[in-house]
C-alpha positions as CSV (number, residue, x, y, z in Angstrom):
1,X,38.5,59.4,-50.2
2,X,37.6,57.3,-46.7
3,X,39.1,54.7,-45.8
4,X,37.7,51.2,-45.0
5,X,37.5,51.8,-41.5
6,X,35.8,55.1,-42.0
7,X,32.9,53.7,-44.4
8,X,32.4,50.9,-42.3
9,X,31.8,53.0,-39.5
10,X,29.0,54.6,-41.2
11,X,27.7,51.6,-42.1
12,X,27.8,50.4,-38.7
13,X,25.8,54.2,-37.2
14,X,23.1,53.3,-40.0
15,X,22.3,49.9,-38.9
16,X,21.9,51.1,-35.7
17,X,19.9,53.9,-36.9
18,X,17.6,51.9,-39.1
19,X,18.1,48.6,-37.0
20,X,19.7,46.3,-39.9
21,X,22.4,44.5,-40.1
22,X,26.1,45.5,-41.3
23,X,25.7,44.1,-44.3
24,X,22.2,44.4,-45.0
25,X,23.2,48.4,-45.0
26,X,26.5,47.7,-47.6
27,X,24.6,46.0,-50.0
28,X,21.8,48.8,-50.2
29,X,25.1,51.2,-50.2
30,X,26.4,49.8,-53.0
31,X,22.9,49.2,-54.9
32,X,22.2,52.6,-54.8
33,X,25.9,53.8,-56.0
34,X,25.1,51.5,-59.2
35,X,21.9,53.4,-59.6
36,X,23.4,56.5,-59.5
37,X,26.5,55.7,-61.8
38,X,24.7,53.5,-63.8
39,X,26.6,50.3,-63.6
40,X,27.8,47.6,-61.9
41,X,29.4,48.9,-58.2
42,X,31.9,46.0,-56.2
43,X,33.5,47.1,-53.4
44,X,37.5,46.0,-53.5
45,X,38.4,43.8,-51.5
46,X,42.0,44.3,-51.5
47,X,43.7,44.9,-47.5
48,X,45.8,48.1,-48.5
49,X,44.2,50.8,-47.6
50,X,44.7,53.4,-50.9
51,X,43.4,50.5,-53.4
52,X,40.1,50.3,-51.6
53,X,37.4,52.0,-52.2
54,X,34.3,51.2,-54.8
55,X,34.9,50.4,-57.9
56,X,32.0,50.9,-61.4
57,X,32.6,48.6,-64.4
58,X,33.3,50.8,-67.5
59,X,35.1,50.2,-71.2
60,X,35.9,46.5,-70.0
61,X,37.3,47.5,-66.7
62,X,36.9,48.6,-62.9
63,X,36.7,52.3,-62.2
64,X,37.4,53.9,-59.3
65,X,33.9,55.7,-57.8
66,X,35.0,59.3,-57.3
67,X,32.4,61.1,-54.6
68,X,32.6,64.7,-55.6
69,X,29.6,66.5,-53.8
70,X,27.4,66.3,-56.0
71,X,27.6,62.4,-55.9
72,X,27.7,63.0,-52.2
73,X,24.3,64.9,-51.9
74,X,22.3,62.7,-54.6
75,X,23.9,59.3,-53.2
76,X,22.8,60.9,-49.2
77,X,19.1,61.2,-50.7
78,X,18.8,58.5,-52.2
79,X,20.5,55.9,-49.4
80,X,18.0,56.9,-47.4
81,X,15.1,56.5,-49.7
82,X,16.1,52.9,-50.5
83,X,16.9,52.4,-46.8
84,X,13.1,52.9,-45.7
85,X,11.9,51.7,-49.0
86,X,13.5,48.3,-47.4
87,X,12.5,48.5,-44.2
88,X,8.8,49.0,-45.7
89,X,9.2,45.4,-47.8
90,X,10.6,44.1,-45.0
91,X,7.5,45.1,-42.8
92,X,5.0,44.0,-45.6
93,X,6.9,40.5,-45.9
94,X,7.0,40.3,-42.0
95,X,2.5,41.0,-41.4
96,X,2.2,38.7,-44.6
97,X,3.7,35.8,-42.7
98,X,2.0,36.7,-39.5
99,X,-1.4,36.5,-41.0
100,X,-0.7,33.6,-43.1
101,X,0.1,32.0,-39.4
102,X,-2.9,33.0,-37.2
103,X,-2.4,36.9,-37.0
104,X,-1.6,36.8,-33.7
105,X,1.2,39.3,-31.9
106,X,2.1,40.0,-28.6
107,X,2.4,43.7,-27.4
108,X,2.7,45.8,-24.2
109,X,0.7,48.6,-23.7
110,X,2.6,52.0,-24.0
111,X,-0.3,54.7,-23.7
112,X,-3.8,55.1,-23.2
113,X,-5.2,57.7,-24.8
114,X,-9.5,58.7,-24.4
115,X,-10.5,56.3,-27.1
116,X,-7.9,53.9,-27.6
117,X,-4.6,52.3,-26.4
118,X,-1.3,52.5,-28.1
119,X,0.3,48.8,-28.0
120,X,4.2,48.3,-28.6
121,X,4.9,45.6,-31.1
122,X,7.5,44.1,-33.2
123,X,5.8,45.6,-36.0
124,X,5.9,49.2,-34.1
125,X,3.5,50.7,-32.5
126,X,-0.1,49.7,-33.3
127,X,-3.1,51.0,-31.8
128,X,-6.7,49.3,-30.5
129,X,-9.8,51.2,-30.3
130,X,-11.4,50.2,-27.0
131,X,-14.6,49.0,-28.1
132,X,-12.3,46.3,-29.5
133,X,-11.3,45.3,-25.9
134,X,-14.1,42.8,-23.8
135,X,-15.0,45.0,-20.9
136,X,-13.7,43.0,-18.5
137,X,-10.1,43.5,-19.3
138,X,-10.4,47.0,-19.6
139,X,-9.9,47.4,-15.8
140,X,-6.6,46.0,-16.0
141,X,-5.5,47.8,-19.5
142,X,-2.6,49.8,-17.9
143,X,0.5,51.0,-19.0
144,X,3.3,47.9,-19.1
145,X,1.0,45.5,-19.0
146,X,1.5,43.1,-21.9
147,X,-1.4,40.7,-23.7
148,X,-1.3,38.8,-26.7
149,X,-3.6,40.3,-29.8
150,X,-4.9,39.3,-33.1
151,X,-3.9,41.6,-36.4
152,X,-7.2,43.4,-37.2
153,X,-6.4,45.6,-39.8
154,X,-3.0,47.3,-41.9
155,X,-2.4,49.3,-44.1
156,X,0.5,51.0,-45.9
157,X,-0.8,54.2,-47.8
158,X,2.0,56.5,-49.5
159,X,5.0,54.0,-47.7
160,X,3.2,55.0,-43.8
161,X,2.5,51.8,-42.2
162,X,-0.6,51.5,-39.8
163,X,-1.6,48.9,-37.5
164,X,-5.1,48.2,-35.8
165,X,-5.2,45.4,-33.3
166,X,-7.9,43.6,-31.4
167,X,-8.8,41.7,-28.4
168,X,-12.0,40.1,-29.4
169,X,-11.3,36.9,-31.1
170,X,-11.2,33.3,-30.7
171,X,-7.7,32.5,-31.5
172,X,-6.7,34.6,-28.7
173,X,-8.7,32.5,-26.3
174,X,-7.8,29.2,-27.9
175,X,-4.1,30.3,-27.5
176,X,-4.3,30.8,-23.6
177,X,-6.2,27.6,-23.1
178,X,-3.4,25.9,-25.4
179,X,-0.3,27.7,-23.0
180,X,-2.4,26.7,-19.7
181,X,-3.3,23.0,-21.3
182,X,-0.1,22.0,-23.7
183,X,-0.6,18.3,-22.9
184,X,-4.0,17.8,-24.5
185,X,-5.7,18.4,-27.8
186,X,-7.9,21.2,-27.8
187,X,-10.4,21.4,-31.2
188,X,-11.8,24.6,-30.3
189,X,-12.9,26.7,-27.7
190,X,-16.3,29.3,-27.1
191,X,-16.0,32.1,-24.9
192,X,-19.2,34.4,-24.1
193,X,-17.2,37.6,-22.2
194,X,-17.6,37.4,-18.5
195,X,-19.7,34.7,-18.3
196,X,-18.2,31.1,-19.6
197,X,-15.4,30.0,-21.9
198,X,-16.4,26.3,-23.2
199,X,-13.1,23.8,-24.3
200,X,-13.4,21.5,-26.6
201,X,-10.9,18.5,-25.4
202,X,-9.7,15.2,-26.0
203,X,-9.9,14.5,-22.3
204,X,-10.9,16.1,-18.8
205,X,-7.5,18.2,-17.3
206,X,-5.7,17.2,-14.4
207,X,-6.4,19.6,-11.5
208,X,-3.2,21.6,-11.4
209,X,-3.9,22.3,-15.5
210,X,-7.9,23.3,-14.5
211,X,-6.4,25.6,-12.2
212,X,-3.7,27.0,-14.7
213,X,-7.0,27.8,-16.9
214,X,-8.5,29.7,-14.1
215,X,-6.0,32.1,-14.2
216,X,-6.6,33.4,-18.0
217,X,-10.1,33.7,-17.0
218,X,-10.9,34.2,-13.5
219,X,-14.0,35.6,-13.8
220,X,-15.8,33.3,-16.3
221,X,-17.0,29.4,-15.8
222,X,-15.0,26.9,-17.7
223,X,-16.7,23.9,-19.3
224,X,-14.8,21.1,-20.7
225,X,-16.7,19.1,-23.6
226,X,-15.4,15.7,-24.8
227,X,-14.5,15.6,-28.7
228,X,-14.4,12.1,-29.7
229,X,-12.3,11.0,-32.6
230,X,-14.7,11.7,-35.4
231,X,-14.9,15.1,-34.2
232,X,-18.2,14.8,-32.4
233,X,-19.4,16.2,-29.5
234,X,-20.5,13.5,-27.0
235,X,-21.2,15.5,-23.9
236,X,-20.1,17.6,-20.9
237,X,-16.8,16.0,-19.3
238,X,-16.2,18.7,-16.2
239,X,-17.7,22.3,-15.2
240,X,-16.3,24.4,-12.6
């Protein structure tokens, strides 16, 4: 029988492994001992080192598990099932709160193959297709180089999860303007690709925040239009 220091060093290699935490990995441990003996499975608590171990509730008391090999092999198996089954609901849980946000992620670009790019994530690896990417940024598409993307499709067929992003959409822009302008109200912004990007504000930028604009799209015209407070257009403020 291991000790407590030996099963909480496998506990500790799988959480590496599967990057969980400690006891993230124990409690999935000792789920899958009560499926297999099933019952109840505690772990004792108890500091001496021959009364711990874990322990199934039978006939109105606390059983010692004993892990002959066949326990071993089925409890290996299934561990590792229950492990990834985890990580999956985990993942699902994790892309259900990003899209309930705005479906936005930031990734770095990790290889570019002849049709698409492969973009690190914390969701993994997703991939783009490159007719989802505006022309103009494909120049500068390289391997390292990091953007933020929008979520544009998952899926999660037989437990293999799969990630398609793009670069096309408003929120992206609208996000860039909102990190180069945080001190003013932006309602919404129209971008038409390497021509102009037109910002719907509360009021015209200082300078130094025009400028900070100019450098999320350096190749495009910026026009600011006034949004008054019924959420009316009432004309040009500034175009550079």
């Amino acid at each position: 029988m291991k000790s407590r220091e030996e099963f909480n060093s496998i506990f500790k290699d799988l959480s590496i492994r599967y990057e969980l935490n400690f006891i993230e990995i124990k409690d999935i441990f000792i789920e899958t001992l009560s499926f297999i003996f099933k019952g109840q499975v505690i772990e004792l608590e108890k500091q001496e080192t021959t009364n711990y171990g874990f322990y199934i509730y039978k006939n109105s008391g606390y059983k010692k598990v004993s892990f002959s090999p066949r326990i071993k092999k089925q409890l290996e198996t299934t561990l590792y099932e229950n492990i990834n089954k985890y990580k999956l609901n985990l993942l699902k849980a994790h892309v259900k709160q990003i899209m309930k946000k705005d479906g936005l992620i930031n990734g770095e670009v990790v290889k570019n193959n002849v049709s698409n790019f492969l973009v690190k994530t914390k969701l993994g690896i997703c991939k783009i297709p490159s007719r989802l990417i505006q022309k103009t940024d494909l120049n500068i598409f390289t391997i390292g180089s990091k953007f933020m993307f929008k979520l544009f499709k998952y899926s999660f067929k037989k437990g293999i999860p799969y990630f398609e992003l793009t670069r096309k959409h408003s929120l992206i822009d609208k996000y860039y303007v909102e990190k180069a302008l945080k001190d003013y109200e932006i309602s919404k912004v129209n971008r038409c690709y390497g021509v102009r990007i037109k910002i719907y504000i509360n009021c015209i930028p200082k300078k130094v925040h025009r400028e900070n604009v100019k450098l999320f799209f350096p190749k495009e015209k910026v026009i600011y239009v006034n949004i008054s407070k019924e959420r009316k257009c009432i004309g040009k403020l500034y175009e550079e």
